[in-house]
C-alpha positions as CSV (number, residue, x, y, z in Angstrom):
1,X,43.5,98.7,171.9
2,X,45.0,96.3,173.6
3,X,44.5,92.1,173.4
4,X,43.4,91.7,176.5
5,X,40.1,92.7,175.8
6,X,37.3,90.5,175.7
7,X,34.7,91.0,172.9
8,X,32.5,87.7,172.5
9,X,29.3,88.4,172.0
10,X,28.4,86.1,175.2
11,X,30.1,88.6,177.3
12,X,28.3,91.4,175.7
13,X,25.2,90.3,177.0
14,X,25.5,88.3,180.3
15,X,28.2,90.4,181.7
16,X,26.9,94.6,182.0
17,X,28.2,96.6,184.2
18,X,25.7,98.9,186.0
19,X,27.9,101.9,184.2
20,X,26.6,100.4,181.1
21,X,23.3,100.4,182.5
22,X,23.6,103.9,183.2
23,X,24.8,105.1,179.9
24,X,21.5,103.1,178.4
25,X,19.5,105.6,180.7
26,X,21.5,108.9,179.7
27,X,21.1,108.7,176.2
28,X,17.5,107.6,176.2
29,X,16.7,110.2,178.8
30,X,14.2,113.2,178.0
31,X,14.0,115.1,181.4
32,X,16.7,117.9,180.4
33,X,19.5,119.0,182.9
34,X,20.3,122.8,183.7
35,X,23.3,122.9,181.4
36,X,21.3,121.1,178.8
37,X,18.7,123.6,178.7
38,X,21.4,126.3,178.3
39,X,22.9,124.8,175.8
40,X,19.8,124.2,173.5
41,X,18.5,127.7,174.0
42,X,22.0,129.3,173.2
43,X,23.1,129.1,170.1
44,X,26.1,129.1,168.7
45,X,25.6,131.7,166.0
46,X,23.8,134.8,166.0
47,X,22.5,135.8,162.5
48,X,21.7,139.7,163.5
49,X,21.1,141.5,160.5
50,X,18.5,138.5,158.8
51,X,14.8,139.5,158.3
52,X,13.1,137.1,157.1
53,X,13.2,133.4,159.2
54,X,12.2,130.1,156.8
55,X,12.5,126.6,158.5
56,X,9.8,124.4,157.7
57,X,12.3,121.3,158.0
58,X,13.8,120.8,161.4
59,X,12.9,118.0,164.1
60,X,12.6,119.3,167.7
61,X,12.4,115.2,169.0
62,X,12.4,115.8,172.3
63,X,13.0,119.0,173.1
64,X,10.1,121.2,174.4
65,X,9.0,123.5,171.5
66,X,9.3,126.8,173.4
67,X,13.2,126.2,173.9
68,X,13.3,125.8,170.0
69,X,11.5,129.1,169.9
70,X,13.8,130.8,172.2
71,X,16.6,129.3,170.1
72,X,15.3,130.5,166.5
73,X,14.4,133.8,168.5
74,X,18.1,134.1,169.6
75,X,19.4,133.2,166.3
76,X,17.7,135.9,164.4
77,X,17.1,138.6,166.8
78,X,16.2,140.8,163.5
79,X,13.6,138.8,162.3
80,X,10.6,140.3,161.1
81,X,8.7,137.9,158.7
82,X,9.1,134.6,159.3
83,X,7.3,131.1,158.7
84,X,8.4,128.4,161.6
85,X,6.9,124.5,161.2
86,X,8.9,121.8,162.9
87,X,8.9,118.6,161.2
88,X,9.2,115.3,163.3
89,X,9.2,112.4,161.8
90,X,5.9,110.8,161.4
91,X,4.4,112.8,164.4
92,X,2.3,116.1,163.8
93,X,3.1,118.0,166.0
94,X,1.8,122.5,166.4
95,X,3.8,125.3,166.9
96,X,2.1,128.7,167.1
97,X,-0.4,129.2,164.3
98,X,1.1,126.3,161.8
99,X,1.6,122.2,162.4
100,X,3.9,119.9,160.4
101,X,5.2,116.6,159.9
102,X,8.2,114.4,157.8
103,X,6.0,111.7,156.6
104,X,7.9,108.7,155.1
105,X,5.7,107.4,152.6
106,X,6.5,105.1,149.0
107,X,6.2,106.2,145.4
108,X,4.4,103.1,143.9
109,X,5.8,104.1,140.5
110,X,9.1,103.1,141.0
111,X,8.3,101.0,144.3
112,X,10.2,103.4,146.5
113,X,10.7,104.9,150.2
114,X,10.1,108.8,149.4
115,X,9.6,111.4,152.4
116,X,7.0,114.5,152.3
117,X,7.0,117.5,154.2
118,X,3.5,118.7,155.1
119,X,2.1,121.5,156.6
120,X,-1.0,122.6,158.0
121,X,-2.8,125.8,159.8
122,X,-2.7,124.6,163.3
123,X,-6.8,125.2,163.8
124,X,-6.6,122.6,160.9
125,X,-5.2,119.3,162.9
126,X,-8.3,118.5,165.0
127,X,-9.6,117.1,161.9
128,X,-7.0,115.1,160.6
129,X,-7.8,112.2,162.8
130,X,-7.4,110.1,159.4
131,X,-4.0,111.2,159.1
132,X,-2.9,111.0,162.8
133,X,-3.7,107.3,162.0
134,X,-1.8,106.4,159.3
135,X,1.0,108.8,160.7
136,X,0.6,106.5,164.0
137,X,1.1,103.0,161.9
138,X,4.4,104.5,160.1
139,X,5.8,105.1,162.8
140,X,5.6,102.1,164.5
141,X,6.7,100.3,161.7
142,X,9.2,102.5,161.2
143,X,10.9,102.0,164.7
144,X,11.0,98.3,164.1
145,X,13.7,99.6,161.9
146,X,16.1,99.4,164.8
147,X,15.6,95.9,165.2
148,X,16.5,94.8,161.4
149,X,19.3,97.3,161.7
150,X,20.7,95.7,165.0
151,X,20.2,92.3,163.7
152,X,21.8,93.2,160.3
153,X,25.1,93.3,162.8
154,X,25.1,90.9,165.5
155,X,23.0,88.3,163.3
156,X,24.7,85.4,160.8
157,X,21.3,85.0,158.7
158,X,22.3,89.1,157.4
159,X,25.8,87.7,157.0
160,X,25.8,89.8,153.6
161,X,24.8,93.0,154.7
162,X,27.9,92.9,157.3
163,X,30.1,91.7,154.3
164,X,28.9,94.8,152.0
165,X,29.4,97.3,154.8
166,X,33.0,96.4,155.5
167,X,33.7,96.0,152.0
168,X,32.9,99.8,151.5
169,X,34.4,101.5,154.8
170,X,37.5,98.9,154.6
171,X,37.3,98.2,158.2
172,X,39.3,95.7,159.7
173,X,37.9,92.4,161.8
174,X,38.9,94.4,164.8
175,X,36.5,97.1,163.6
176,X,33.8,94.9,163.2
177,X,34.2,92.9,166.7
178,X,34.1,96.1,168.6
179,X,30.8,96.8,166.5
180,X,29.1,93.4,167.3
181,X,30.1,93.7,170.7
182,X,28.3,97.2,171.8
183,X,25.2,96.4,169.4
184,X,25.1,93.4,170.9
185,X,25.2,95.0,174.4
186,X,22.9,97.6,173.1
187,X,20.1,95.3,172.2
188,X,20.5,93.3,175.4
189,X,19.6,96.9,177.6
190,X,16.8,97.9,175.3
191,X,15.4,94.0,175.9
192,X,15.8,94.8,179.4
193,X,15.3,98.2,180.2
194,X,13.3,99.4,177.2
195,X,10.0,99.8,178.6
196,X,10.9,102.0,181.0
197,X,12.3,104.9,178.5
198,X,9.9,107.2,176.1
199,X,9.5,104.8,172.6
200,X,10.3,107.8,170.5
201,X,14.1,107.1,172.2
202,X,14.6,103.5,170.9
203,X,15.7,104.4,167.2
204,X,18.3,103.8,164.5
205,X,20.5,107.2,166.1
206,X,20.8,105.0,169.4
207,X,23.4,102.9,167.8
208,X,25.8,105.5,166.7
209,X,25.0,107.4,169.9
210,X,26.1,104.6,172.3
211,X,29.1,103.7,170.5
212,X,29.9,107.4,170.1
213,X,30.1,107.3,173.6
214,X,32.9,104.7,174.0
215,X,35.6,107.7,173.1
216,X,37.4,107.9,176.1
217,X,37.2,104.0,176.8
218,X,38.5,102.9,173.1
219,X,40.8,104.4,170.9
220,X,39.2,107.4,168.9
221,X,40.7,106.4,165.7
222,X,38.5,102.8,166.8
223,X,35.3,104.7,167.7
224,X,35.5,107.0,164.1
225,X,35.7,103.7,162.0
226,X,33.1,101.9,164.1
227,X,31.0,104.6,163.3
228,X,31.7,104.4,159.7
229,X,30.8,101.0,159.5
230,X,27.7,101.6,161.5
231,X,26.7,104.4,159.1
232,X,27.0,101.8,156.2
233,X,25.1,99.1,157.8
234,X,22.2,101.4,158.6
235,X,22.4,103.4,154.6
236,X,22.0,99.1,153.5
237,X,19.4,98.5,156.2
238,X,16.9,101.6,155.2
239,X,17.6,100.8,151.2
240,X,16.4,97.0,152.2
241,X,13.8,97.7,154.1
242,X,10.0,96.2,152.7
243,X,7.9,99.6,151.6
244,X,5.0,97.8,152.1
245,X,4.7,98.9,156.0
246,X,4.7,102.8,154.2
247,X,1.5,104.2,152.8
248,X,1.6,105.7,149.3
249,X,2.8,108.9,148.8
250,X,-0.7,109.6,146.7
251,X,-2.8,108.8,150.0
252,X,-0.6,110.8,152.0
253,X,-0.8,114.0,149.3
254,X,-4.7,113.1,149.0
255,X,-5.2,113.1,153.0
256,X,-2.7,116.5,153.4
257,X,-5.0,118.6,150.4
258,X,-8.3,117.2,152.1
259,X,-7.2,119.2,155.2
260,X,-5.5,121.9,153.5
261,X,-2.1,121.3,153.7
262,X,0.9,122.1,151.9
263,X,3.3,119.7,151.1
264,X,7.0,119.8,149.5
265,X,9.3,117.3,148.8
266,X,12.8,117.3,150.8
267,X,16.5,116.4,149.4
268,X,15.0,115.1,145.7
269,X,18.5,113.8,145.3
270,X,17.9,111.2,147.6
271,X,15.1,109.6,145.0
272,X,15.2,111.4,141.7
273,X,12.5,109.4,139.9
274,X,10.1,111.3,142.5
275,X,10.5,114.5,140.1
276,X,8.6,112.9,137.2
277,X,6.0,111.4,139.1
278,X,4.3,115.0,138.8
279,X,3.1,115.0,142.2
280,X,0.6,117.6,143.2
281,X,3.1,119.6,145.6
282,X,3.9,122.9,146.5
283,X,7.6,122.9,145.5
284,X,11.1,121.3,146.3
285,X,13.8,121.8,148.3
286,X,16.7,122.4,146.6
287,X,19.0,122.8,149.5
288,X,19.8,121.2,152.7
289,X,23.3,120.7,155.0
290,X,23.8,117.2,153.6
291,X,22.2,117.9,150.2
292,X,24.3,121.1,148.8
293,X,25.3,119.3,145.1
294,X,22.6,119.9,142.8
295,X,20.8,123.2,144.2
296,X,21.4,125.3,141.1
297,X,19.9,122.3,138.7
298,X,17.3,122.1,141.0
299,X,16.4,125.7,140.5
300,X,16.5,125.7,137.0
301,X,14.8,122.3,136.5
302,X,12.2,123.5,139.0
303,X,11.9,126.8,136.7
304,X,11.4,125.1,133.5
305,X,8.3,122.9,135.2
306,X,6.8,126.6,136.1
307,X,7.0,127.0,132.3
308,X,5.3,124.2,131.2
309,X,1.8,124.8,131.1
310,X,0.1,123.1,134.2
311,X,-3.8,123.0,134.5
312,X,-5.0,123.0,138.0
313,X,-1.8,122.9,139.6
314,X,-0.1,126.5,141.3
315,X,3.8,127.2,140.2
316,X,6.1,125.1,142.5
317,X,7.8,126.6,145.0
318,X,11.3,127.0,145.7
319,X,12.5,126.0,149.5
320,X,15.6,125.2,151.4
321,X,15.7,123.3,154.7
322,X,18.3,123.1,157.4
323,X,16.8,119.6,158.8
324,X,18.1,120.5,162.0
325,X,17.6,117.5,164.9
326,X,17.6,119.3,168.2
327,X,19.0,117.1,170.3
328,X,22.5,116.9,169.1
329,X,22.8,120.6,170.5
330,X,22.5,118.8,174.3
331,X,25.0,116.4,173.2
332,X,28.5,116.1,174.5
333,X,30.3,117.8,171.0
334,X,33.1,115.5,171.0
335,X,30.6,112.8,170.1
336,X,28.8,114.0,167.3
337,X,29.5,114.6,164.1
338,X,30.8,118.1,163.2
339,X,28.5,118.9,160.2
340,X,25.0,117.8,162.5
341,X,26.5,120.1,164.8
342,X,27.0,123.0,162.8
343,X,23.0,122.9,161.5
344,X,20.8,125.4,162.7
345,X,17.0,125.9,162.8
346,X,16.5,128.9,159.9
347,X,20.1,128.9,158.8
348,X,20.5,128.0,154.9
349,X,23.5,129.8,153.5
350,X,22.8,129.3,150.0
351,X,20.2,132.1,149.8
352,X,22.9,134.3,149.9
353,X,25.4,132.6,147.6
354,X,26.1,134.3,144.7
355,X,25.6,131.8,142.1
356,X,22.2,130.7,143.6
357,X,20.5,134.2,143.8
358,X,21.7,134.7,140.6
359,X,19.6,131.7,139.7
360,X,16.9,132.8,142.1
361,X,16.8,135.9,140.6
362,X,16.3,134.9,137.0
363,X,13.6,132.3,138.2
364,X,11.7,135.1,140.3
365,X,12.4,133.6,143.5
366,X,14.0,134.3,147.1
367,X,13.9,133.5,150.7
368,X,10.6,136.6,151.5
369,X,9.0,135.3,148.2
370,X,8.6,131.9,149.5
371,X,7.4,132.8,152.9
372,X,4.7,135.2,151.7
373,X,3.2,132.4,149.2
374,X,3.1,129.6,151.2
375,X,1.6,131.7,154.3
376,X,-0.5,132.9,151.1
377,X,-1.5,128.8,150.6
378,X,-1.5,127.5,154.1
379,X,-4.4,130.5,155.0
């Protein structure tokens, strides 16, 4: 990159080109082009000879729900017995017979962010009106998110937060001007130009996504440790962040079982305590594309709480999620991370590992097992 390049904050935000301005629109836009539409109904993996379909931990955002249909459809052209919920975050939304949501929620026994999966009947939602509310205040707080996260960059009073990131992705002062500079520039157009785009686009991703989309413009080897550096800043930012804008993850469960929901808890590895806290759920995932470590303890820890005498609870439930996030399939792919690319809706290799169904297997447990109970409990 060469010195002539100006990146003072001041410029960042008094000087935007009306490419920038257009770039702002394009990643925040939800109307989806022809090509776009091909490319999120076609995916890039058949599965042909899989029967039974479980993804009840994938985010459609944007995308209309019958293209994720077509999609799973596509996928699994076999499939015969399958249980399909999409999970957005904080927004319940119905597919078919079944509705779902990724709540995040705290543990107030050791003072935590935690997320739940929940899962309903569809005929079930027009009475959660209670929930729809409490889903409607996370969220919003939630999105403020951005703003901390932005400021956590550009900002001197988060000084330390800067400091910690670079200290763990080693990037240079070069790295972190080019970072200032497009969060700077990024805040700016959402101060300008974000009432005009759906809210659900104005969120942490948008940060990544923009500077993602300086390859081309700035060196790739530049744009691959910004976005190192952004990831670290954010990781800070979400472990900082006050859970008192989050309800309790004993309201949430109490408000899913009053309707007759199901409810599981995703990636445990993410905030171990919450496996002591004997939470009345339906079962863990074990398994996801960015949480592949501990599935075989999981299963056997999960089997030894079936063993233990339980009064009034049903055995917990063993489940793997592909958390899938829909949009990165309309993506240009030389922006995105490879692994995010690679998820699909339904697709959870570790089923068929032979390790893990040898673990299944001596737990009583597999992919058509799973399906049929929770159907069983969601009736």
């Amino acid at each position: 990159m060469g010195e002539e390049r100006d990146y003072r904050l001041e410029r960042a935000v008094s000087d935007i080109p009306d490419e920038e301005i257009g770039l702002f629109f394009s990643l925040t836009e939800t109307e989806l082009t022809r090509d776009q539409i091909d490319r999120v109904t076609g995916p890039w993996r058949v599965i042909p000879d899989q029967r039974d379909v479980l993804a009840v931990h994938w985010h459609p955002e944007w995308i209309p729900l019958d293209m994720a249909e077509e999609r799973i459809r596509k996928t699994f052209p076999a499939s015969e017995n399958d249980l399909l919920i999409p999970t957005q975050h904080n927004d319940l939304l119905v597919m078919g017979n079944y509705a779902g949501v990724e709540v995040d929620c705290y543990s107030s026994g050791f003072n935590r962010k935690i997320q739940l999966l929940l899962h309903f009947r569809a005929d079930r939602v027009a009475r959660a009106s209670a929930l729809k509310s409490m889903l409607a205040h996370t969220f919003k707080y939630r999105s403020g998110q951005l703003f901390e996260f932005m400021d956590s960059i550009i900002e001197p009073g988060y000084s330390e937060r800067m400091d910690e990131a670079t200290a763990n992705t080693g990037a240079s002062s070069q790295v972190v001007e080019v970072v200032r500079f497009y969060t700077a520039r990024l805040r700016q157009l959402i101060k300008e130009f974000g009432s005009r785009v759906d809210p659900m686009m104005i969120k942490n991703k948008l940060v990544a996504e923009y500077i993602g989309a300086r390859r081309g413009l700035e060196p790739q080897n530049m744009i691959n440790r910004a976005l190192l550096l952004v990831k670290a800043v954010k990781e800070i930012v979400k472990r900082d962040f006050s859970v008192e804008y989050f309800f309790k993850a004993s309201e949430v469960i109490e408000e899913a079982r009053a309707l007759g929901g199901g409810i599981i808890i995703p990636h445990p590895e993410q905030f171990w305590p919450v496996l002591l806290a004997d939470y009345d759920v339906d079962g863990w995932e074990v398994w996801n594309p960015q949480s592949q470590e501990y599935t075989e303890f999981l299963i056997q820890a999960l089997h030894n709480q079936n063993k233990i005498n339980r009064p009034n609870r049903r055995k917990l439930l063993v489940f793997m999620g592909d958390d899938t996030h829909l949009s990165v399939k309309i993506r240009d792919p030389e922006t995105m991370e490879k692994s995010k690319l690679e998820r699909e809706i339904g697709l959870q290799p570790a089923w068929d590992a032979l390790g893990i169904r040898k673990k299944l297997s001596l737990s009583g447990s597999d992919r058509r097992r799973t399906i049929e109970e929770y159907k069983g409990r969601l009736a």
